[in-house]
C-alpha positions as CSV (number, residue, x, y, z in Angstrom):
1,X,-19.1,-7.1,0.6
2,X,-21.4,-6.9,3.9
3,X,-23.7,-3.5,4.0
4,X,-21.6,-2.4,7.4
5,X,-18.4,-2.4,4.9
6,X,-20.0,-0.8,2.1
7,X,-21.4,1.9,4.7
8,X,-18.0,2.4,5.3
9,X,-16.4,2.9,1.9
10,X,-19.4,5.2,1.6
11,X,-18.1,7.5,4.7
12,X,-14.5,6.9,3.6
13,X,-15.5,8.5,0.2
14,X,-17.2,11.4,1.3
15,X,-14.1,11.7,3.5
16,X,-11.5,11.1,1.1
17,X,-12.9,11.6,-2.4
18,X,-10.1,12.4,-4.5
19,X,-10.4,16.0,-6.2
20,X,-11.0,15.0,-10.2
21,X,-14.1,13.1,-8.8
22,X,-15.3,15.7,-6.6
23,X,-14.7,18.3,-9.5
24,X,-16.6,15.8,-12.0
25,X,-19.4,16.0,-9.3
26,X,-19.6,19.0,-9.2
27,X,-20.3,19.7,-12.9
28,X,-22.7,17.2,-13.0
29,X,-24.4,18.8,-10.0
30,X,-24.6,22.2,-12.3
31,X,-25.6,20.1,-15.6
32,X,-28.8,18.6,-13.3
33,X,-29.9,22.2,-11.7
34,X,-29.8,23.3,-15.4
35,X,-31.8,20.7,-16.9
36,X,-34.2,21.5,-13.4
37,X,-34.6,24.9,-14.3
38,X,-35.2,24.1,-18.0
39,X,-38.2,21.7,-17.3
40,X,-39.7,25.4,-14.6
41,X,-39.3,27.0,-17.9
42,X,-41.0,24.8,-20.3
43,X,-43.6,24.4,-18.3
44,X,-44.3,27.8,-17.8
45,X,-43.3,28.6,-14.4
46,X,-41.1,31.6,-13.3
47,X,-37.2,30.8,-14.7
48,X,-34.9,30.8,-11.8
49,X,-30.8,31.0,-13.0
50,X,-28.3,28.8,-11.3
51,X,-27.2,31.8,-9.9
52,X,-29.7,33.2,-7.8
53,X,-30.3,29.7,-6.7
54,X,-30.0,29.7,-2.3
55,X,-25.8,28.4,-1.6
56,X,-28.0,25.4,0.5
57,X,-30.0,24.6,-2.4
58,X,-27.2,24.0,-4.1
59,X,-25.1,22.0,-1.6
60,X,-28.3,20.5,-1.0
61,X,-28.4,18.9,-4.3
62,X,-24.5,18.4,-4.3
63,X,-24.5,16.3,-1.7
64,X,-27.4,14.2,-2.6
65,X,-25.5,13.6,-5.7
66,X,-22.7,12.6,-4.3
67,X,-24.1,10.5,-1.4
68,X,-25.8,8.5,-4.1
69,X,-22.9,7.7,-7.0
70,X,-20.5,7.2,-3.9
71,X,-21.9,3.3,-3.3
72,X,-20.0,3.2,-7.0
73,X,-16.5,4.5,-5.2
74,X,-13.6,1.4,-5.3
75,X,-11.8,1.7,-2.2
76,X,-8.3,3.2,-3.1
77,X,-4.9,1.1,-1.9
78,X,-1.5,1.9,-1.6
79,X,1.4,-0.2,-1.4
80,X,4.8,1.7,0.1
81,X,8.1,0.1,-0.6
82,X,11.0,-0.8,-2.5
83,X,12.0,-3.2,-5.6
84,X,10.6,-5.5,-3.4
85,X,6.9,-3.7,-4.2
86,X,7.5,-2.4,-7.4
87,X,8.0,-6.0,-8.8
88,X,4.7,-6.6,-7.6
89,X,2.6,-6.5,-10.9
90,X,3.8,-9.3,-13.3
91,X,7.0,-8.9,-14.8
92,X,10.0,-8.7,-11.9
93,X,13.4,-8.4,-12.5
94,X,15.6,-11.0,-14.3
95,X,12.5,-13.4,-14.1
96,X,8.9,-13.5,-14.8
97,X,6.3,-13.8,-12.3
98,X,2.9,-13.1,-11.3
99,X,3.0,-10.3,-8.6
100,X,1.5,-10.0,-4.9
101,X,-0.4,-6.9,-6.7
102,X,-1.3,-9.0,-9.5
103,X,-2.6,-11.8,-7.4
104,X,-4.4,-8.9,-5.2
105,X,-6.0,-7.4,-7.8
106,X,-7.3,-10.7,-9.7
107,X,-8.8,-12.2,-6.5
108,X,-10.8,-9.0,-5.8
109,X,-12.4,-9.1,-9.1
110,X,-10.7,-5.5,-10.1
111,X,-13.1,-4.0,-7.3
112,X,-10.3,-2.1,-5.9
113,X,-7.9,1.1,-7.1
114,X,-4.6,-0.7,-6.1
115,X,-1.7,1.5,-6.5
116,X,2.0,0.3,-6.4
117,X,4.3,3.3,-5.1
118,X,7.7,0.8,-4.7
119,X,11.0,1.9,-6.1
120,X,13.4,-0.6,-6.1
121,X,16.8,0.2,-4.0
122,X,14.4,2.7,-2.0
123,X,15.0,2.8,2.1
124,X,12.8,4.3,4.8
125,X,15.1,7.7,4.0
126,X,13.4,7.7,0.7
127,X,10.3,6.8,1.8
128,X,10.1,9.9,4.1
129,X,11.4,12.5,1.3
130,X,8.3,11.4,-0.9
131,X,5.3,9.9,1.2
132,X,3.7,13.0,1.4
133,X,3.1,12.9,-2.7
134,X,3.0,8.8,-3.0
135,X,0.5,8.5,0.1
136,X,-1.1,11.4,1.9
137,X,-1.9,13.5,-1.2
138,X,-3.5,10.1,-2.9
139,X,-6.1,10.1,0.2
140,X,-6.1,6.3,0.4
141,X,-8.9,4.0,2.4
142,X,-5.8,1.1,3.2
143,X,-2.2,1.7,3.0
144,X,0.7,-1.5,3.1
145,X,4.1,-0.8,4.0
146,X,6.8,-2.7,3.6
147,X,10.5,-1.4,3.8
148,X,13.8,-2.2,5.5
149,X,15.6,-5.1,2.9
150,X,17.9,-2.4,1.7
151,X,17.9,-0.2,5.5
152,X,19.8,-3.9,6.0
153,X,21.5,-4.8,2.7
154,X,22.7,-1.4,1.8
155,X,25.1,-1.3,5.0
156,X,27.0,-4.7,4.1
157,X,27.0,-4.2,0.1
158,X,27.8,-0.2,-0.6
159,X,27.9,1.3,3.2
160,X,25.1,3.4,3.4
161,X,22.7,1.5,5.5
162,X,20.1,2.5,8.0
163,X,20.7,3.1,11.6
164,X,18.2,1.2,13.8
165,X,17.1,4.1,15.4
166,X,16.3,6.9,12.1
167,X,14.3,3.5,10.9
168,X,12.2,4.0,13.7
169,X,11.9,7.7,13.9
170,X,11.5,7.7,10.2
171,X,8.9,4.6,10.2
172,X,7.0,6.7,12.7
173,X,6.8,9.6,11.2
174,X,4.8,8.3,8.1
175,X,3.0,6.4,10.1
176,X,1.4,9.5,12.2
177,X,0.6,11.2,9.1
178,X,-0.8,8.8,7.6
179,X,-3.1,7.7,10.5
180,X,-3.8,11.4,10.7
181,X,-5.7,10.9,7.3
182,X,-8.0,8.4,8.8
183,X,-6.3,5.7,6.8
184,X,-5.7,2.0,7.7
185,X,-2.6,1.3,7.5
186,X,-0.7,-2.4,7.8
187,X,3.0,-2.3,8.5
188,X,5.3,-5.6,6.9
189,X,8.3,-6.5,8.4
190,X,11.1,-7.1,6.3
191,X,11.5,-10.6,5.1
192,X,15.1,-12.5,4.1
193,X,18.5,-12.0,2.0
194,X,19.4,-15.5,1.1
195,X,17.1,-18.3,2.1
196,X,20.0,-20.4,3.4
197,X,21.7,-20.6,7.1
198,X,25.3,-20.2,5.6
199,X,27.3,-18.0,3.1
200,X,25.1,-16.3,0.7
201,X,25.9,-14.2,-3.1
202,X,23.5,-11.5,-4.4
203,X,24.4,-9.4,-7.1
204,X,27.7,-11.0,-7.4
205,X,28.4,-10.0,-4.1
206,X,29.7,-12.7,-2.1
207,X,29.1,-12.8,1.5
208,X,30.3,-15.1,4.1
209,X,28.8,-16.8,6.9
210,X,29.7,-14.2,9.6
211,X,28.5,-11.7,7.7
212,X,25.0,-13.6,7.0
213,X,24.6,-13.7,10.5
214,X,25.2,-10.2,11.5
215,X,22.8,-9.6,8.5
216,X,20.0,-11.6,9.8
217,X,20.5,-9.9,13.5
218,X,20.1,-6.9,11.6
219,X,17.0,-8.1,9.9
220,X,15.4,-9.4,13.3
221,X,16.1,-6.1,14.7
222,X,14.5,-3.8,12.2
223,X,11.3,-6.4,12.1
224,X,11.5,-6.1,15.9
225,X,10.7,-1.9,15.3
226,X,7.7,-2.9,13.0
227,X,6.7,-5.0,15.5
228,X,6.8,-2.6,17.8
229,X,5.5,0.6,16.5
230,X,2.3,-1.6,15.2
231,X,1.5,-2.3,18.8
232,X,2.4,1.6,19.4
233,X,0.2,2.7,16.9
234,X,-2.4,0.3,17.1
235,X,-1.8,-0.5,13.1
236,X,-2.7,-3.9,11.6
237,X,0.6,-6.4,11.2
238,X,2.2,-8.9,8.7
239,X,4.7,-10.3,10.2
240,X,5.9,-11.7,6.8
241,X,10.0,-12.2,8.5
242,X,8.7,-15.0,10.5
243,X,6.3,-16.6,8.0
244,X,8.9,-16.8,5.4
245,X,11.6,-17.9,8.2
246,X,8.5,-20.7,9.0
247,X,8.3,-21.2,5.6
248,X,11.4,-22.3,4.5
249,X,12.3,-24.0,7.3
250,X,9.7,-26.8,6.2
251,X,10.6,-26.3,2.8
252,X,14.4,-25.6,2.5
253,X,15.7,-29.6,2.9
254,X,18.8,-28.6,0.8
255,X,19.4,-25.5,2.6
256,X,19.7,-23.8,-0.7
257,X,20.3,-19.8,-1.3
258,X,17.4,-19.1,-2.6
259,X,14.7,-20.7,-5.1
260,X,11.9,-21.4,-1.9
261,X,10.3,-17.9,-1.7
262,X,12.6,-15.7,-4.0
263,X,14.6,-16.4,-7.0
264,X,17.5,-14.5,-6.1
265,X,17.5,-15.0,-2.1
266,X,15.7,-11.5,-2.0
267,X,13.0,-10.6,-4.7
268,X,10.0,-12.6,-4.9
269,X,9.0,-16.0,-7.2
270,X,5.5,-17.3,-7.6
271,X,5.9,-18.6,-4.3
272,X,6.7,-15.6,-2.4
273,X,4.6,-13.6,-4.0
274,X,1.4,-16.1,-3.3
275,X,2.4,-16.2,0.4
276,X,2.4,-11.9,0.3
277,X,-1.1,-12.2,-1.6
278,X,-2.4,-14.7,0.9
279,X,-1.7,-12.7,3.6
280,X,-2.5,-9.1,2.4
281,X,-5.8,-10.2,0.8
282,X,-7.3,-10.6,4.4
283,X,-7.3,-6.9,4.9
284,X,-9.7,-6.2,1.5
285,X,-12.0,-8.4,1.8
């Protein structure tokens, strides 16, 4: 890591140091001005108690303290999604694979606190009821999210997808308060359902080729409002739809369902996951 990054993750600490470190810190801070006064004692100078000790004494000495055990602090991620994200660390869901997280995590040695906050069958509604506890009160230094398969899926399978435009309001709403926090954040677009041009079945739910196609509008749509709130908000972008549309086109000579990226047309293989890795690890390194 270059000195201009670790400077960073220095400021980025003293920032957003969570509160069991700062309270660790700060007992440590107490256990040193004790062990100070201890050493006036013994060597027969005037004892001075902790207490009558000048307020910028002890800040003084707090913030030296803190300023030199931060260099130790791993930057803290967070990963916002969906089933999607929360099959992300090695087992997924009727298969076994090795997770975007897990790949993350291995190639940057463990150097980073990498938190998975996906729920699977989550939209960008249930995002927004619980960001404020999965992100902003976790204080993260780099924040991913990815949401929208089931803003698409959800309103061809059961009814209750997303409209286009409470997406967008929603999207934007965590996205302001999370750039409020002095956070990086990278926004994903949504990738595919069914890796195929034609009829598709997830879930034993058949769906024909009409229907494919007003799902993969859909899909272009809601990466469109990634796409554009990124510029918006000046956020970093995956554009993960049209690598994995780039993808399989080079790679899908059968024009099969799925089996390229995913191994069920939606959630990830070892593929799909490597290509996430690939493109995520750029933004921790």
């Amino acid at each position: 890591m270059s000195r201009k990054a670790n400077n960073h993750n220095i400021y980025l600490f003293l920032r957003h140091g969570n509160q069991s470190n700062k309270l660790n810190h700060m007992v440590i801070t107490a256990i040193i001005l004790s062990v100070f006064n201890l050493i006036y004692f013994i060597l027969g100078r005037v004892y001075i108690p902790i207490v009558f000790l000048k307020k910028k004494t002890i800040f003084g000495f707090y913030i030296l303290f803190v300023f030199c055990t931060s260099c130790n602090h791993s930057p803290r991620v967070v990963f916002l999604g969906d089933s999607i994200t929360e099959l992300a660390e090695n087992n997924t869901d009727e298969e076994t694979y090795k997770g975007f997280i897990t790949l993350l995590r291995e190639d940057t040695n463990q150097k980073l606190e990498l938190i998975n906050k996906g729920i699977s069958g989550d939209k960008v509604s249930d995002l927004l009821l619980r960001y404020e506890t999965d992100l902003i009160e976790l204080r993260p230094d780099i924040v991913f999210i990815y949401i929208g398969i089931n803003d698409v899926w959800h309103k061809y399978n059961v009814g209750t997808g997303t409209d286009i435009d409470l997406y967008k309001n929603s999207l934007r709403k965590i996205i302001e308060d999370t750039q409020a926090t002095g956070a990086k954040i990278i926004l994903c677009t949504p990738t595919v359902i069914g890796e195929n041009s034609g009829e598709f079945t997830l879930v034993n739910l058949f769906q024909n080729i009409a229907t494919m196609e007003a799902i993969n509008k859909d899909l272009e749509a809601f990466s469109d409002v990634v796409r554009t709130l990124s510029l918006e908000f000046n956020t970093e972008l995956i554009d993960l739809r049209k690598k994995f549309k780039t993808y399989i086109s080079q790679h899908n000579t059968t024009n099969a369902s799925q089996g390229i990226l995913t191994y069920d047309g939606v959630h990830l293989n070892n593929a799909g996951n490597k290509l996430i890795a690939d493109e995520m690890i750029r933004f921790l390194k």
